[in-house]
C-alpha positions, -999 to 999 in steps of 0.1 A, spaced: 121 -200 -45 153 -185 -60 177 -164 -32 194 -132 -45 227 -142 -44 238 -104 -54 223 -96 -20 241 -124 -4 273 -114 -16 268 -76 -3 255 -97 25 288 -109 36 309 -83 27 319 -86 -10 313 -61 -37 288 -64 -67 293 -58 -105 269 -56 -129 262 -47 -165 235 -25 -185 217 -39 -209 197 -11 -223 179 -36 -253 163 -69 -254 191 -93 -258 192 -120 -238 220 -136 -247 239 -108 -235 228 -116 -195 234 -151 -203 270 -141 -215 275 -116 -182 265 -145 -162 292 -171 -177 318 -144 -174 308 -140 -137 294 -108 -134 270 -108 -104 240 -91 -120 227 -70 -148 208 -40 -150 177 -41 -174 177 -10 -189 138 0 -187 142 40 -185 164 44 -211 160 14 -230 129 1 -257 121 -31 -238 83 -41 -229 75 -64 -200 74 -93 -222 105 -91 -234 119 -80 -196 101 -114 -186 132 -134 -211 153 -112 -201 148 -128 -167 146 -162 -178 181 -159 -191 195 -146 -158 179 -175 -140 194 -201 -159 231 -188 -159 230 -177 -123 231 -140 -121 209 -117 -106 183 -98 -128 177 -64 -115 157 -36 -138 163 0 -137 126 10 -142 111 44 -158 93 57 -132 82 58 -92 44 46 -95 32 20 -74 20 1 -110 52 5 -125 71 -13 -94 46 -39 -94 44 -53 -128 81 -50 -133 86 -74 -99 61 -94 -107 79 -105 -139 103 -119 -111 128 -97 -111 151 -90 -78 155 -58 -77 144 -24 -89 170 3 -95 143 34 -92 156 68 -111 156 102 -95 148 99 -58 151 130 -43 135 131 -5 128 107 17 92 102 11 97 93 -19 123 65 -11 98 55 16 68 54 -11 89 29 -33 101 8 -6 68 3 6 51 -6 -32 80 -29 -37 74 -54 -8 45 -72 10 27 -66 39 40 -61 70 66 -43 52 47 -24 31 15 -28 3 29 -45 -33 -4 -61 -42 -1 -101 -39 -5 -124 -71 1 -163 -77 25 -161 -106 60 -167 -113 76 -146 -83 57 -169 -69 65 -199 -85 30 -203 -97 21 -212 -63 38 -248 -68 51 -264 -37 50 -232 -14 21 -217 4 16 -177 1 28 -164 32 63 -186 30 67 -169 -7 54 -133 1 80 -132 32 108 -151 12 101 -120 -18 100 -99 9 135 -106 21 150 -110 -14 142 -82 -28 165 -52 -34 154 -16 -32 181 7 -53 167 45 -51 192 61 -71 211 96 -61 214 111 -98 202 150 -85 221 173 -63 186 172 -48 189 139 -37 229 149 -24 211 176 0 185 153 12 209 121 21 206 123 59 169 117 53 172 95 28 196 73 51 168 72 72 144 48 51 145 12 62 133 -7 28 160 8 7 186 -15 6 210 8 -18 215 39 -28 231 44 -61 249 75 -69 250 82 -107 272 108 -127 256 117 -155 224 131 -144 241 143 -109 266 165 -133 236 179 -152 218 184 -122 246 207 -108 249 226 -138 277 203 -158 308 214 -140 328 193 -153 343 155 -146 363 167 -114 336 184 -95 311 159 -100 337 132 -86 344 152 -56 310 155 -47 306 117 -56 334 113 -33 314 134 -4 284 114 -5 301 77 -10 312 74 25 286 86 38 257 68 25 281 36 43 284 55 69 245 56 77 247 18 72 232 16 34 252 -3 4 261 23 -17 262 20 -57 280 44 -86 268 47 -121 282 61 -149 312 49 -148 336 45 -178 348 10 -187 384 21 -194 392 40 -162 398 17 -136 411 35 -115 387 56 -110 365 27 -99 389 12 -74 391 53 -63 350 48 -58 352 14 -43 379 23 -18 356 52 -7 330 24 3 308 18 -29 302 -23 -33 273 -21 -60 292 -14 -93 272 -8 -128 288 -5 -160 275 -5 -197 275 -31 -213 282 -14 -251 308 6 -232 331 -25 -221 321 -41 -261 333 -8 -274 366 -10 -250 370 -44 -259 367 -38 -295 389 -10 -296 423 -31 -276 420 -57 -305 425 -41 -329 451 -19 -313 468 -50 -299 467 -66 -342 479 -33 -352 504 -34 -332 515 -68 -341 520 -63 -374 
């Protein structure tokens, strides 16, 4: 049975990064896990993948040792299941907004006695190979990660409630949809209110995540990070496209 070494790390302190991969290209995770990264984000809301090709996806994060998480498109019991039972080790759920719904998703994402995820033999499992059920449903159990994100202003009002749900491991506050949900105020308000919730969500004991962040301001990051946010996500066409635009800046410059 595989350990979730992203939760370890948050586990003992450290904080996370991962990137978003919003298309079937598995040789992208396998390139995230050689650099390091500590997980990617299967892109499932936004992005075109079906569970098949989510299933290689995973596959390529097991073999270079980084922890495949999917960001799935919706909050029904189905959904949760068939995405974890492609053996992903996470689920990053979009648009949770009251504690009852946190509670719901916690509960479809993990066995009993900690909630209802219906039990099959496959390769969460590990087929069944060399482990009985009840030492792989409670290992699952353990391993998984519950990420409710914070995207509404909704979900901002709601937080003390929120804090109060047991199975959800982090809380991920996102820009983009947060700012839209406030009216698009601009860059500065959305930060500050970003900056409100941050240290609070670590307060109440959660790991706390931010989302939509852009690849070229680090500073704004470390700002995030220094707030208490340990679960970092970051596009993965977004760092390409910075990465892409310093070389040739950095030949032009040379000539």
């Amino acid at each position: 049975m595989r350990t979730n070494t992203t939760k370890a790390k948050l586990d003992g302190g450290e904080v996370v990064f991962g990137a978003i991969i919003s298309r079937h290209a598995p040789d992208l995770v396998e390139l995230f896990g050689a650099l390091g990264y500590d997980f990617v984000m299967i892109d499932c809301e936004h992005g075109p993948m079906n569970l098949d090709q989510v299933e290689h996806m995973v596959r390529a994060a097991e073999a270079f040792g980084i922890t495949p998480i999917a960001r799935i498109p919706d909050h029904s019991d189905p959904t949760i299941l068939r995405f974890l039972d492609r053996g992903v080790q996470g689920i990053i759920v979009p648009h949770v907004n009251t504690r009852e719904e946190a509670d719901a998703i916690a509960r479809a994402a993990r066995y009993y006695p900690d909630g209802h995820r219906s039990v099959g033999g496959g390769r969460a499992h590990d087929y069944g190979v060399g482990v009985s059920m009840d030492e792989s449903t409670r290992h699952i159990n353990a391993e998984t990660l519950v990420i409710p994100m914070i995207e509404d202003i909704q979900a901002v009002d709601n937080i003390d409630d929120i804090l109060t749900v047991d199975g959800a491991d982090i809380l991920h506050v996102a820009a983009g949809d947060l700012g839209q949900s406030m009216g698009n105020p601009g860059r500065t308000e959305v930060r500050r209110v970003m900056g409100d919730v941050i240290p609070k969500i670590r307060a109440g004991g959660k790991n706390v995540g931010v989302g939509g962040n852009n690849p070229a301001d680090a500073d704004g990051v470390a700002e995030f990070i220094n707030l208490g946010a340990n679960f970092v996500t970051v596009s993965a066409h977004g760092l390409l496209r910075l990465a892409a635009e310093d070389f040739r800046r950095r030949v032009q410059n040379a000539l």
